[in-house]
Backbone as a ProteinNet text record, in pm:
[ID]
protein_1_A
[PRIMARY]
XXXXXXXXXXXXXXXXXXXXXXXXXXXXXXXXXXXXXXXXXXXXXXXXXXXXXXXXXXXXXXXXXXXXXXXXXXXXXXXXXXXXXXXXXXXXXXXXXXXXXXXXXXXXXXXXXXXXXXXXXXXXXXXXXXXXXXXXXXXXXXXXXXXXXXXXXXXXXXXXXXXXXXXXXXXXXXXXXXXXXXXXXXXXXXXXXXXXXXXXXXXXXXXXXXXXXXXXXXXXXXXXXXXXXXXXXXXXXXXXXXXXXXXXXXXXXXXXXXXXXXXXXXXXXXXXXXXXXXXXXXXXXXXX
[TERTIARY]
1194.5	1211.3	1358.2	1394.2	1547.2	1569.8	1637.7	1676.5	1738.5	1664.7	1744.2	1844.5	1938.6	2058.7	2104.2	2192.8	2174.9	2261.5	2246.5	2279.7	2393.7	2396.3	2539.8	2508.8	2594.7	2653.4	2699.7	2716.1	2748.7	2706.3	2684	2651.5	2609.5	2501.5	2446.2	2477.7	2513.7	2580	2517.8	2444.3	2347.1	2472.9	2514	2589.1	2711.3	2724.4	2871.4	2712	2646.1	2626	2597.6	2653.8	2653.8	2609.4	2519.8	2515.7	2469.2	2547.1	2565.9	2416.5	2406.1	2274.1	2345	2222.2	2255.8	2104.4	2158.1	2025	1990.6	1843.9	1818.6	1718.2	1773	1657.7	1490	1431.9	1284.5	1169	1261.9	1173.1	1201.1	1158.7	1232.3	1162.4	1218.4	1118.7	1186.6	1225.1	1244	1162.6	1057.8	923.4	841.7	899.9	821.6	831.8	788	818.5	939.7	1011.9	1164.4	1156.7	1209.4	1208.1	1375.7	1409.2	1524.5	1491.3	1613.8	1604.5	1659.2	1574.1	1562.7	1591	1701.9	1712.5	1556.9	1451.9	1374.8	1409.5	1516.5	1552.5	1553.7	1638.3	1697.5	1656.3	1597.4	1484	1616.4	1752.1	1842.4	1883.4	1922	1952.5	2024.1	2019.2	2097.5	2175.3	2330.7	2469.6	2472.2	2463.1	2537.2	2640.2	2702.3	2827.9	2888.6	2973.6	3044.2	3131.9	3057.1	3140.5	3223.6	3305.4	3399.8	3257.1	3254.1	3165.5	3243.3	3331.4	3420.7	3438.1	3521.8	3537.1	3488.8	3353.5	3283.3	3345.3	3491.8	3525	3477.1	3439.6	3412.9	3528.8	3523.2	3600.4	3604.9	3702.2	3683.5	3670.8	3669.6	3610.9	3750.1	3859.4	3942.1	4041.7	3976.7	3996.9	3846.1	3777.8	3646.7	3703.4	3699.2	3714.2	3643.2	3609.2	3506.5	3559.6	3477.1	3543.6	3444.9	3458.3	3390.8	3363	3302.4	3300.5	3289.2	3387.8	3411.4	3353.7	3393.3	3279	3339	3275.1	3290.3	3339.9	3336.8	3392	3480.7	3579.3	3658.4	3636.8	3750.4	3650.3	3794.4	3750.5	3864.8	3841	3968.2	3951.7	4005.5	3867.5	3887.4	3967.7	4046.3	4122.7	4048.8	4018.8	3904.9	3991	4098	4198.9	4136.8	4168.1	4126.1	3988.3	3893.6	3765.1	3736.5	3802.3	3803	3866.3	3990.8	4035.4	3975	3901.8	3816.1	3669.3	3654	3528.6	3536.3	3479	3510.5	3560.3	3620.4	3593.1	3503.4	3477.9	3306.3	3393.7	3349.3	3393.8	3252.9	3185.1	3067.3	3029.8	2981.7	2882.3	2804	2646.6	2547	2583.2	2625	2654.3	2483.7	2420.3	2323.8	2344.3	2324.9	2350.5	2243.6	2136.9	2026.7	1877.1	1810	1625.3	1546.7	1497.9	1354.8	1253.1	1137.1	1003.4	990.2	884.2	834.4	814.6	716	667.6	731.9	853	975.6	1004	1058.2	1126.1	959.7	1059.4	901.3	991.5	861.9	893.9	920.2	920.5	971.3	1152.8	1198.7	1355.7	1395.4	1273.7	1287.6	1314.9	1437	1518	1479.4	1526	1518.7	1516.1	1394.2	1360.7	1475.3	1534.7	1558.2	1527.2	1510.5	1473.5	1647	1605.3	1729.5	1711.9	1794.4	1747.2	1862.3	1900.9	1995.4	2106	2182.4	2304.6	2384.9	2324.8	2381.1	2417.3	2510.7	2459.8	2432.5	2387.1	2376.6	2209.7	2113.6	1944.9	1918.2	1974.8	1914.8	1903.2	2023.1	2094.5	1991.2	1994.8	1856.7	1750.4	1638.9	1509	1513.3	1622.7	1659.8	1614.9	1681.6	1698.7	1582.7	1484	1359	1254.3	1257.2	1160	1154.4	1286.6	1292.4	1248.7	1241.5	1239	1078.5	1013.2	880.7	793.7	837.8	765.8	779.6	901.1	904.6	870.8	824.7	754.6	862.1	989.5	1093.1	1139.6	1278.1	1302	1473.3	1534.7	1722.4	1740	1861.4	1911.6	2048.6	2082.9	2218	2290.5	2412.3	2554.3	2616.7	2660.3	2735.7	2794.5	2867.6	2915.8	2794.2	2691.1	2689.9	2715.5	2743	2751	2815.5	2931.8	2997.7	2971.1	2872.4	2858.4	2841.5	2837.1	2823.5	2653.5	2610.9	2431.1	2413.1	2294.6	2201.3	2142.5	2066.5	1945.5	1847.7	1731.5	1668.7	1586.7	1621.7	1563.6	1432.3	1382.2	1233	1166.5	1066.3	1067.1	971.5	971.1	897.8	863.4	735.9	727.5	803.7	828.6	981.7	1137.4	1110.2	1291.9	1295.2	1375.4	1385.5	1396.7	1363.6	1379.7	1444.2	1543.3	1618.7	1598.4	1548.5	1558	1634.3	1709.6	1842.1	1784.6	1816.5	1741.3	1818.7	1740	1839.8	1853.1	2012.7	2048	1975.3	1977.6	1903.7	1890	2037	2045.7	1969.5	1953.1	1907.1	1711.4	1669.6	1511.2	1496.9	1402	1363.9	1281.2	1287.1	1233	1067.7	1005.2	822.1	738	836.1	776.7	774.3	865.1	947.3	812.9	727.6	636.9	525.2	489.3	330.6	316.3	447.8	437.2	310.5	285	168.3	28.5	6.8	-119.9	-156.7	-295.2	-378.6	-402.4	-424.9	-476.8	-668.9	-719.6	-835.5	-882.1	-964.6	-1045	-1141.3	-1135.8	-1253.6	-1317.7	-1465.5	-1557	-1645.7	-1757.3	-1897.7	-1901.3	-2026.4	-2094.6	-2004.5	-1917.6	-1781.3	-1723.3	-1715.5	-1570.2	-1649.6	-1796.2	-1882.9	-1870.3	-1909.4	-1944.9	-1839.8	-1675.4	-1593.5	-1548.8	-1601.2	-1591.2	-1656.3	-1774.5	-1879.1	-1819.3	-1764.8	-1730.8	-1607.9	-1536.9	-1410.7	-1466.3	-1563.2	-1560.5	-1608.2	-1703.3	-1773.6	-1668	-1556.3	-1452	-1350	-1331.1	-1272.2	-1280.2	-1115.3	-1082.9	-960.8	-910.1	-761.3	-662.9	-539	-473.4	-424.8	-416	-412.8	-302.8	-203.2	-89.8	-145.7	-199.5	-272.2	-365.9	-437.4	-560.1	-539.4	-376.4	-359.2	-266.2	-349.2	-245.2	-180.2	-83.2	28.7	-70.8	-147.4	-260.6	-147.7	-8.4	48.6	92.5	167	251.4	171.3	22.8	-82.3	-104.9	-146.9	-177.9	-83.7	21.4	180.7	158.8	179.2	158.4	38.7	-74.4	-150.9	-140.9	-67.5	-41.1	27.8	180.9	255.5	203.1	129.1	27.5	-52.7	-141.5	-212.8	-120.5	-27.1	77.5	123.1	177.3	269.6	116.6	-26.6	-103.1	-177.6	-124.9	-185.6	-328.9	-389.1	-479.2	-503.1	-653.7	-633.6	-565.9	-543.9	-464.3	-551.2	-564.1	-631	-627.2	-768.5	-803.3	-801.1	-751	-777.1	-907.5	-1010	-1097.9	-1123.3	-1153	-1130.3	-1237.1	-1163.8	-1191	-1305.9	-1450.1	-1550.8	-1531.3	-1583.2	-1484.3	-1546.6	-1456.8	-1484.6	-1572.6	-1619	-1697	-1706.5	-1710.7	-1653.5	-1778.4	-1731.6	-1859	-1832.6	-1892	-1926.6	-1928.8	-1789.5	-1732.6	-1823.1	-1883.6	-2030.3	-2147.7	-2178.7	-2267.2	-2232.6	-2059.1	-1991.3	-1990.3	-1962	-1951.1	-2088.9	-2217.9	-2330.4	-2383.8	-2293.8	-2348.8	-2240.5	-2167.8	-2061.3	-2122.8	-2174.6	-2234.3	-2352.4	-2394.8	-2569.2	-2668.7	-2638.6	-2732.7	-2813.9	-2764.2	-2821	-2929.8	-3043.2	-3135.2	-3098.3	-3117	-3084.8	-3205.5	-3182	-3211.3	-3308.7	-3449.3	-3559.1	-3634.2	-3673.4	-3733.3	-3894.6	-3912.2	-4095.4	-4147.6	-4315.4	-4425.9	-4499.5	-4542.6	-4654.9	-4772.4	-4760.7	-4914.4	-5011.2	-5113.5	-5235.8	-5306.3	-5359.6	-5442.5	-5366.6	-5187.1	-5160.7	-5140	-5102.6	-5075.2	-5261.5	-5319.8	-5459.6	-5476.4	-5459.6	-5440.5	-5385.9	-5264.9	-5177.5	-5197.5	-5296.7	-5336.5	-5503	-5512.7	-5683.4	-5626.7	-5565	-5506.3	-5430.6	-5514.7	-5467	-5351	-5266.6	-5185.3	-5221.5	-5192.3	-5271.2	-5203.1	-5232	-5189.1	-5091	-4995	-4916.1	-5014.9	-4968.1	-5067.4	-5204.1	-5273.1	-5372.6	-5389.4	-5492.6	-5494.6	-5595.6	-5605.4	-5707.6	-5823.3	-5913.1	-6074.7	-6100.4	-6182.3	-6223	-6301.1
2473.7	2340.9	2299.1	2252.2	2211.8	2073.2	2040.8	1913.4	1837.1	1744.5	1589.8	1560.7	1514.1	1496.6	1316.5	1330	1166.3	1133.2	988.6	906.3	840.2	817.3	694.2	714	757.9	738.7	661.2	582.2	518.2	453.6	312.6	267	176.8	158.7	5.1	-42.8	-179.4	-279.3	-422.7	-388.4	-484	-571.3	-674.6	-708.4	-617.8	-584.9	-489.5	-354.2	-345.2	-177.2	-119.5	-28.7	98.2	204.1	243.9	371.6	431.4	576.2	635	665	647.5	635.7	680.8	730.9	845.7	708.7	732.5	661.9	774.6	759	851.1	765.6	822.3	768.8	767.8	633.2	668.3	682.3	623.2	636.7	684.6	757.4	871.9	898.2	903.9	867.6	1038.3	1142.7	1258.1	1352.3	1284.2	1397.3	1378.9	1252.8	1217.3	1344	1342	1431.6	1337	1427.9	1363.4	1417	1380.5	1422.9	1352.6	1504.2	1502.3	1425.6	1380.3	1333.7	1471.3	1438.1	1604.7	1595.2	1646	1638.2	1712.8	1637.5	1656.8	1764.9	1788.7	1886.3	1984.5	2018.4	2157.9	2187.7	2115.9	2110.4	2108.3	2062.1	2075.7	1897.7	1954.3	1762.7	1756	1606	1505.1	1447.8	1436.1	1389.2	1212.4	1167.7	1028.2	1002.9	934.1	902.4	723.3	748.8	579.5	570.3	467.6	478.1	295.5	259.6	167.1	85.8	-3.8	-120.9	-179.7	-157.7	-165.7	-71.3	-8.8	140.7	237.5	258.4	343.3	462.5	463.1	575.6	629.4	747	826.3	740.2	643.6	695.6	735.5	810.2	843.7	804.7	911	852.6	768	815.2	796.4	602	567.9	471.7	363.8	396	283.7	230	93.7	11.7	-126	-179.9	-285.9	-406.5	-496.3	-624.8	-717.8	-873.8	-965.3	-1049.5	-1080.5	-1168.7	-1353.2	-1355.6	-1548	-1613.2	-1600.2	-1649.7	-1585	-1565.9	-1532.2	-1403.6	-1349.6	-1130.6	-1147.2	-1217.9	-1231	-1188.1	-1121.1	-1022.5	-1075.1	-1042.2	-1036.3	-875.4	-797.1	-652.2	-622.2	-518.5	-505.2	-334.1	-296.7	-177.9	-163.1	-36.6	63.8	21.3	33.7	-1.2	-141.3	-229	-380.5	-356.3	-323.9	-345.9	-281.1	-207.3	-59.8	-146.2	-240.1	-315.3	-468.4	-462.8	-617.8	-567.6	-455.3	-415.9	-362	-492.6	-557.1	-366.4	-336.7	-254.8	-211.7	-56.3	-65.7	22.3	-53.8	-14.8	56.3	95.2	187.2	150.3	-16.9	-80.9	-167.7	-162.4	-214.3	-298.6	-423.3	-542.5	-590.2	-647.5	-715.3	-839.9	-940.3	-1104.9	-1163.5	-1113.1	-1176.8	-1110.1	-1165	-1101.3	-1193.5	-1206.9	-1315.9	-1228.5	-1314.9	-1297.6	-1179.2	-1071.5	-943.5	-1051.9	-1139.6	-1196.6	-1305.8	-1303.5	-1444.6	-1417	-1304.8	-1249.5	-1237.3	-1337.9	-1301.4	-1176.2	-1058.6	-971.4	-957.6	-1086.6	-1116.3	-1052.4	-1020.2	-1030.1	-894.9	-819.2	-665.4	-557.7	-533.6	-442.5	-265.8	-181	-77.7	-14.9	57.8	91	210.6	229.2	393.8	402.8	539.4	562	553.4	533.5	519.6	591.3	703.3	817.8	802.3	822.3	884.4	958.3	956	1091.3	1153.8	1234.7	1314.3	1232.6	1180.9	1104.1	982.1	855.9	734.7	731.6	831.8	840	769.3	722.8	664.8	444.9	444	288.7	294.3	434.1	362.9	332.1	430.7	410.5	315.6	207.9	78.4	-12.7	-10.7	-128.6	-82.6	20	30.8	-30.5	42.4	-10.6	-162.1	-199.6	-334.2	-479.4	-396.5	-487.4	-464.5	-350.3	-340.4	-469.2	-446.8	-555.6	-668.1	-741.5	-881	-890	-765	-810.3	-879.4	-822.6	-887.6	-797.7	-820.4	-749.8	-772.6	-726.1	-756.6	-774	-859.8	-892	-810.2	-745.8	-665.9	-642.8	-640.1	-683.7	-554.9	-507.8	-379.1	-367.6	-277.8	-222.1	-113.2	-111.9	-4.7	81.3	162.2	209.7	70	51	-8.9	-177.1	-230.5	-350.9	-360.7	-540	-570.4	-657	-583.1	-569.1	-620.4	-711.2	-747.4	-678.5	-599.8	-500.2	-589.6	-534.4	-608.4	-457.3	-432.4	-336.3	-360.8	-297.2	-252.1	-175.3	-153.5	-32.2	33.5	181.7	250.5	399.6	420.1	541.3	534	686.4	695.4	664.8	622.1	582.2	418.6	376	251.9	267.2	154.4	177.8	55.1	51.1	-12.4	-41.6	-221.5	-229.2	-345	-279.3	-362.7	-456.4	-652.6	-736.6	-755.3	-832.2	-884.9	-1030.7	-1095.7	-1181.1	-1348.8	-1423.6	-1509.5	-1558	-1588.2	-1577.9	-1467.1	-1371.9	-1256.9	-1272.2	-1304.5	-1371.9	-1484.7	-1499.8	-1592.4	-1673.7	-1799.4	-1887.2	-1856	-1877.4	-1880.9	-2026.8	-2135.2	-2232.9	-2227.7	-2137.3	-2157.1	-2051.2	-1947	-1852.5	-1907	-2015.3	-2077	-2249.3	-2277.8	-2389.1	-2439.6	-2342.4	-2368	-2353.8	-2281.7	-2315	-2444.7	-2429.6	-2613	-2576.1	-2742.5	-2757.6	-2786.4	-2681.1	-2695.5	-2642.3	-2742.7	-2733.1	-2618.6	-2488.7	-2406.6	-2449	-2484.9	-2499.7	-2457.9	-2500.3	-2450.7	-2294.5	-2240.3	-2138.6	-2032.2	-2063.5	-2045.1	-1948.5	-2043.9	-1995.9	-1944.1	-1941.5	-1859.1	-1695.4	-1682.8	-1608.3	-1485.9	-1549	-1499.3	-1396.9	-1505.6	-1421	-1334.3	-1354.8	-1257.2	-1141	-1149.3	-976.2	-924.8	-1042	-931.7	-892.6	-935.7	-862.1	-736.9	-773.2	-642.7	-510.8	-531.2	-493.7	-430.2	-504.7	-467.8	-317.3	-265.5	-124.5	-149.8	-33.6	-42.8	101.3	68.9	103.4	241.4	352.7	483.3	519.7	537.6	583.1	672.7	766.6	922.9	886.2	834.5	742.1	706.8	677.7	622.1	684.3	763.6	865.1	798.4	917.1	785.8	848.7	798.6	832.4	873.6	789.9	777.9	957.2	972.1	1098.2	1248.4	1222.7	1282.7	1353.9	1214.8	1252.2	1322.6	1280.7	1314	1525	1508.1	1629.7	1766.1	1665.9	1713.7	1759.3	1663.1	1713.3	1773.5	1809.1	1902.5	2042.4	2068.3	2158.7	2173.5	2153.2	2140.1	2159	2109.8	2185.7	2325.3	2350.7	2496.4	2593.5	2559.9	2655.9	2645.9	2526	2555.5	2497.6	2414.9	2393.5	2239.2	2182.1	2071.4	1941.1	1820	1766.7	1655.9	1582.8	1516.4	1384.3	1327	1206.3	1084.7	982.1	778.7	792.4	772.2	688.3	507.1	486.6	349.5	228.1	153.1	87.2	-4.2	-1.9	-136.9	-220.3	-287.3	-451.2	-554.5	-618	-757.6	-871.7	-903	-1010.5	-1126.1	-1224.8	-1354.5	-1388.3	-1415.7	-1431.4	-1561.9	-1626.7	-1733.4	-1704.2	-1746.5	-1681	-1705.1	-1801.3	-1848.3	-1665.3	-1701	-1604.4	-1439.3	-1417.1	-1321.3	-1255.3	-1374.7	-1364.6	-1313.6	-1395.2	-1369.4	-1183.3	-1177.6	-997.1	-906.3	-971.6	-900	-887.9	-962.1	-1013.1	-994.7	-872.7	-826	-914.9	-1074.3	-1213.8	-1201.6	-1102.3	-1157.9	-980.1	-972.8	-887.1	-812.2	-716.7	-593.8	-651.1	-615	-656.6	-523.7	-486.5	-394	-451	-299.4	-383.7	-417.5	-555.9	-578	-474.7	-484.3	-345.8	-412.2	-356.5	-439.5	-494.7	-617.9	-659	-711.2	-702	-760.2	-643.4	-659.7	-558.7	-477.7	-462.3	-351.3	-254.6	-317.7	-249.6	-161.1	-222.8	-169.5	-25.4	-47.6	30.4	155	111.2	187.8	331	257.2	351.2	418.9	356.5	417	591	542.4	639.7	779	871.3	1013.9	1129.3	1133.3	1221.6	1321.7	1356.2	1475.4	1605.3	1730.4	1829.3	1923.1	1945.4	2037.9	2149.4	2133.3	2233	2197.6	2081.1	2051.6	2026.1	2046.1	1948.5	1870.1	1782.1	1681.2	1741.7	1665.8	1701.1	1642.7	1801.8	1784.7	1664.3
-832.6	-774	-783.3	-665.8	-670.5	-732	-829.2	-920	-801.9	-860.9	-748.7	-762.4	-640.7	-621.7	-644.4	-722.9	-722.6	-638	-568.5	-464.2	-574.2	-674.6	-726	-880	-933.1	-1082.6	-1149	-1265.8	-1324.3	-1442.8	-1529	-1642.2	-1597.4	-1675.5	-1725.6	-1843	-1817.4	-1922.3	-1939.3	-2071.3	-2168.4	-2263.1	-2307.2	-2376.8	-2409.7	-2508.7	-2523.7	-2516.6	-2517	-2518.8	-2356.3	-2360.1	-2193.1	-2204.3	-2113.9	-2078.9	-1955.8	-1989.3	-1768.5	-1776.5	-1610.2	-1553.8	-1417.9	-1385.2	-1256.6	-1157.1	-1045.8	-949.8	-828.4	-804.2	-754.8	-634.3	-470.9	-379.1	-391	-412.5	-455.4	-325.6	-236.5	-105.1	28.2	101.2	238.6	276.4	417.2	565.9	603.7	530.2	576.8	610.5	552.6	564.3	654.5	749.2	871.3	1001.6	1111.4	1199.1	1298.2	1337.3	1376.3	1573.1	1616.5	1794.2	1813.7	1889.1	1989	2114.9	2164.8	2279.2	2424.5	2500	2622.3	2690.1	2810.6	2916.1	2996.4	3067.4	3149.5	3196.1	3308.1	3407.3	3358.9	3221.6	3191.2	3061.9	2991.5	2861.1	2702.2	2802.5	2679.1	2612.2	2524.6	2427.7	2472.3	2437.9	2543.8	2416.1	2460.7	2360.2	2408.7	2252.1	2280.6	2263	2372.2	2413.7	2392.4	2359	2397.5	2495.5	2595.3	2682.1	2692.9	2803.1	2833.4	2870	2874.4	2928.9	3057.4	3110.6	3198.7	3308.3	3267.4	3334.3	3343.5	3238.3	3208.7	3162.1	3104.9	3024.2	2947.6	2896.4	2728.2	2641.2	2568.2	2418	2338.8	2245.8	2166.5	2049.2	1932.4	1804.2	1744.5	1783.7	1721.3	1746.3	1881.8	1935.7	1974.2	1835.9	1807	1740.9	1714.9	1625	1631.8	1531.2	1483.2	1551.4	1646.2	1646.8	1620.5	1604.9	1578.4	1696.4	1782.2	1901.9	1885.6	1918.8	1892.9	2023.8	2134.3	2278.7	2385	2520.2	2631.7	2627.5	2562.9	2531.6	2464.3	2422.7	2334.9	2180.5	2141	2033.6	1929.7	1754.4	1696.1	1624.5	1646.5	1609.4	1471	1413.6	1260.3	1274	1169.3	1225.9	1081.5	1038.4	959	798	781.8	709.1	659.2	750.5	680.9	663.3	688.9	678	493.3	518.4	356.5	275	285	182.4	155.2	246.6	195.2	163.7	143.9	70.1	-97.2	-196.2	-337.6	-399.1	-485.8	-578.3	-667.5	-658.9	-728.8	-902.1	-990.9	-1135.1	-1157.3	-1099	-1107.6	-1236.5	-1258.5	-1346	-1316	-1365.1	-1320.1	-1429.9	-1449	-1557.7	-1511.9	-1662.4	-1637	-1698.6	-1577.2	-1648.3	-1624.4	-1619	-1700.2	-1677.8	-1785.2	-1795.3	-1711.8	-1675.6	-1576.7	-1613	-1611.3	-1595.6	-1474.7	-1456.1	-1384.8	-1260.2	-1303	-1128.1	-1127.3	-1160.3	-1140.9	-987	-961.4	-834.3	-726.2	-563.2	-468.6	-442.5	-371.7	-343.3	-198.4	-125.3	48.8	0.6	-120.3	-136	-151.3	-192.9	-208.9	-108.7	-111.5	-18.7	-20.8	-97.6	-143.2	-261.7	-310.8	-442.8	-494.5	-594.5	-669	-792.3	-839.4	-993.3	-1051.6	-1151.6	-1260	-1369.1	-1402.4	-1563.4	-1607.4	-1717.9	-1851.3	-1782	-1786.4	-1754.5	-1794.8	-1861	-1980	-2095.1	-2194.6	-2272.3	-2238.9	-2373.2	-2368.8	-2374.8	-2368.5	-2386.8	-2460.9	-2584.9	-2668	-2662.1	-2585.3	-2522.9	-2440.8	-2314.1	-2189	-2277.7	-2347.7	-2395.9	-2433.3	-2520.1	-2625.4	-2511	-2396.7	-2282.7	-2196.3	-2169.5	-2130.9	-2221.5	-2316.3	-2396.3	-2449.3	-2474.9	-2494.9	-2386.6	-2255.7	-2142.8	-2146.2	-2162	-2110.8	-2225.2	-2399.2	-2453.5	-2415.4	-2396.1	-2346.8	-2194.8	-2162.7	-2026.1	-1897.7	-1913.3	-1803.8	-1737	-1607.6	-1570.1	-1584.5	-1529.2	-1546.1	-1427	-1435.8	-1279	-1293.9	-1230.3	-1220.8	-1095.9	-1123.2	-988.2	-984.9	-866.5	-835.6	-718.2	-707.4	-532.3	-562.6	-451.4	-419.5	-216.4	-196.3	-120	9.9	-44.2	-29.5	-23.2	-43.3	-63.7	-222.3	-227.9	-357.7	-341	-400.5	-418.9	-540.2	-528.1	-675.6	-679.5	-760	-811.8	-924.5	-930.8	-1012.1	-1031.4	-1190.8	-1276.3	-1361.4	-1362.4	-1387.2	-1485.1	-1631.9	-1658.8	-1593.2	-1553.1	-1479.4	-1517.5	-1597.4	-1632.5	-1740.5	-1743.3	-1848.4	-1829.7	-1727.5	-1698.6	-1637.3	-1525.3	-1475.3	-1324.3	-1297.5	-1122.9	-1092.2	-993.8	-935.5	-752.6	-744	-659.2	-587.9	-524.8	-443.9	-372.1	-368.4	-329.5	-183.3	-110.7	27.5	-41.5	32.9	-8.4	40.6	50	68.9	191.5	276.7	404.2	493.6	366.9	550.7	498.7	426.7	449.6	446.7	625.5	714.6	628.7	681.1	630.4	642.7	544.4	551.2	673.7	590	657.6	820.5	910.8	1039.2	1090.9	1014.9	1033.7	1017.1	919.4	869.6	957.4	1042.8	1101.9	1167.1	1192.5	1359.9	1293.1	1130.1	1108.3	1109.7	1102.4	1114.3	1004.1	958	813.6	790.9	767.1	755.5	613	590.1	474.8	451.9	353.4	388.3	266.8	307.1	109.4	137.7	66.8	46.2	71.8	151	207	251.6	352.8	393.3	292.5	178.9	99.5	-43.9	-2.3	-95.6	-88.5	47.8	128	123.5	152.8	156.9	-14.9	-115.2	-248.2	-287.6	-219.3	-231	-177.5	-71.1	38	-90.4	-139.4	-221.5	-303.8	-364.8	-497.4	-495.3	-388.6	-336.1	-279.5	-227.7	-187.6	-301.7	-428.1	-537.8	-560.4	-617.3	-607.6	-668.2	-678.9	-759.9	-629.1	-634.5	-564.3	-614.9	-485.3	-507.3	-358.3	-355.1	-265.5	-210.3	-270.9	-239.9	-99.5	-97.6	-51.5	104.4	114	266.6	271.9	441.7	507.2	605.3	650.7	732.6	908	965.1	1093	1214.9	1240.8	1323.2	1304.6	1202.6	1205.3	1213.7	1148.1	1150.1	1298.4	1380	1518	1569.9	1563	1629.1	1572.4	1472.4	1437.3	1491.8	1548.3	1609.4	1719.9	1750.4	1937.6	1967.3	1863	1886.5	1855.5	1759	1739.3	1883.1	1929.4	2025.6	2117.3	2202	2304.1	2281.8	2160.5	2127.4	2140.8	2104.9	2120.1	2259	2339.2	2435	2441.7	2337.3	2322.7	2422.2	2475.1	2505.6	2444.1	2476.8	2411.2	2338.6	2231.5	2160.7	2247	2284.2	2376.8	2275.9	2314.1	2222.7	2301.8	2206.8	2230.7	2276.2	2374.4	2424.3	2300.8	2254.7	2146.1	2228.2	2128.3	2203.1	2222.6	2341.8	2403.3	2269.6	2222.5	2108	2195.9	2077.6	2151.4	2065.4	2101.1	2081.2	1920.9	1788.3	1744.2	1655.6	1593.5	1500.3	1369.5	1301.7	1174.5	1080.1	1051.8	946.8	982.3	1084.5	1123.9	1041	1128	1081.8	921.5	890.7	698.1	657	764.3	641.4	691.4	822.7	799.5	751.8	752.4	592.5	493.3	414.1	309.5	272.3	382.6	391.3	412.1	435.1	439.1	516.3	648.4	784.3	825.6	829.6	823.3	1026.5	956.6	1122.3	1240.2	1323.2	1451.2	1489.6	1461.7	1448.5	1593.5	1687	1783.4	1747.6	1802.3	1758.5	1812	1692.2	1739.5	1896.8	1953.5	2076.2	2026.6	2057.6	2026.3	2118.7	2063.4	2219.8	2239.7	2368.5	2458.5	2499.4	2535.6	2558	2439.6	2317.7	2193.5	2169.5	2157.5	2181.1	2239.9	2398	2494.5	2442.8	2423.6	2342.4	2274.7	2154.5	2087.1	2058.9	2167.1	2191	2279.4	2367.8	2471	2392	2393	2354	2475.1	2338.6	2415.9	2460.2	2655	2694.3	2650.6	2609.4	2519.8	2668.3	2610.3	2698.7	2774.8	2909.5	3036	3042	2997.4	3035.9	3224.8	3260.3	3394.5	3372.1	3452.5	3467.2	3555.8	3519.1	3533	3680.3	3724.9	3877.2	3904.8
[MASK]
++++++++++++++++++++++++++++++++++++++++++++++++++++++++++++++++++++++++++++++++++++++++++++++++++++++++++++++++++++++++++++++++++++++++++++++++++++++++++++++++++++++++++++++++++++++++++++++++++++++++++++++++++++++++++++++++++++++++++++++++++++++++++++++++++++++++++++++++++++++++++++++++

């Protein structure tokens, strides 16, 4: 097995005590299935280009440069130079200025997870500042450059080591209220909101990653399979049309309340009929 490559090196810093810690990507979309883009005609990839918005020239790499747009196309231009010197200095330390409560932080703020291990020395400082965080049940708030910004992280203990996850800043998550505006305010009680506890509990389970496959990449995988052999191609089944129903009603056949729909036996003189009347036996004929 090939040893993981770490993404960023450096220390964590608890009061005066430090130690190097290596971070490692905890989550990757590499194992997804990936697609080129094709030229149709000639079955070859297709190159992206930058072109003039004007003239439609190719430019090159060497004459991109960053601008800021103030109004009407008017741009102010960043030259790679200024952009590199107004990005903070990274002293490659995770300083921690402070502990909070585990469910202090909402997780609407949680950006990107990594593991955090030991790096070569200082094992004994991490386990101190793992183990110490897991009894009091907190987490650390910690400041850094990483990968060229200056990122909050909020550390974790996890397993045997720590995990680090980089928050978004406050400006870039949308407001809740601007998303929950348009609900109505309705009261759910009684039967309703019986009904509804009844289905969770019944529902109750504990969470297993293993458990949920990713269906999209699955299929995808299928069909490229199925083309290269030539095989037919896997059909969507057309989903049953919905039909309009009465959420009370709904809940109580969630909830097993509401008894199946069995067709009645016949009754009367034809039910009679019915069963007086003997089945005639295969190849009989009827009587001269």
């Amino acid at each position: 097995m090939v040893a993981a490559r770490a993404n960023w090196k450096g220390y964590i810093k608890f009061g005066d005590v430090a130690c190097a810690v290596a971070l490692y990507t905890a989550a990757s979309s590499s194992e997804r299935i990936a697609f080129h883009t094709l030229n149709r005609a000639t079955g070859n990839r297709v190159r992206r280009e930058f072109v003039d918005s004007e003239t439609g020239d190719p430019v090159e790499r060497d004459d991109q440069v960053k601008g800021y747009e103030m109004e009407n196309g008017d741009y102010v231009v960043l030259e790679p130079e200024e952009v590199a010197a107004a990005v903070p200095d990274s002293d490659k330390t995770l300083k921690i200025e402070a502990f909070v409560p585990c469910a202090e932080i909402d997780d609407v703020y949680f950006d990107k997870p990594y593991y955090l291990a030991p790096d070569r020395m200082g094992a004994d400082a991490f386990k101190l500042l793992r183990d110490g965080m897991r009894q009091a049940k907190v987490a650390a708030l910690a400041r850094t450059v990483l990968f060229r910004r200056l990122r909050t992280v909020l550390i974790r203990p996890h397993g045997n080591g720590l995990i680090g996850t980089t928050l978004n800043f406050d400006y870039e998550v949308r407001s809740a209220k601007e998303a929950f505006a348009d609900i109505p305010e309705i009261k759910i009680e009684g039967e309703m909101l019986d009904l509804a506890k009844h289905i969770i509990n019944t529902k109750k389970g504990s969470f297993d990653a293993k458990t949920f496959d990713d269906r999209y990449d699955a299929a995808v995988a299928e069909l490229v399979k199925a083309k290269m052999e030539g095989r037919p191609l896997p059909k969507k089944k057309a989903p049953p049309p919905s039909k309009a129903s009465d959420l009370l009603e709904t809940l109580r056949k969630s909830a097993g309340l509401v008894p199946s729909q069995k067709p009645k036996p016949a009754v009367g003189a034809k039910a009679d009929r019915n069963r007086k009347q003997p089945k005639r036996a295969a190849g009989s004929r009827r009587a001269a």
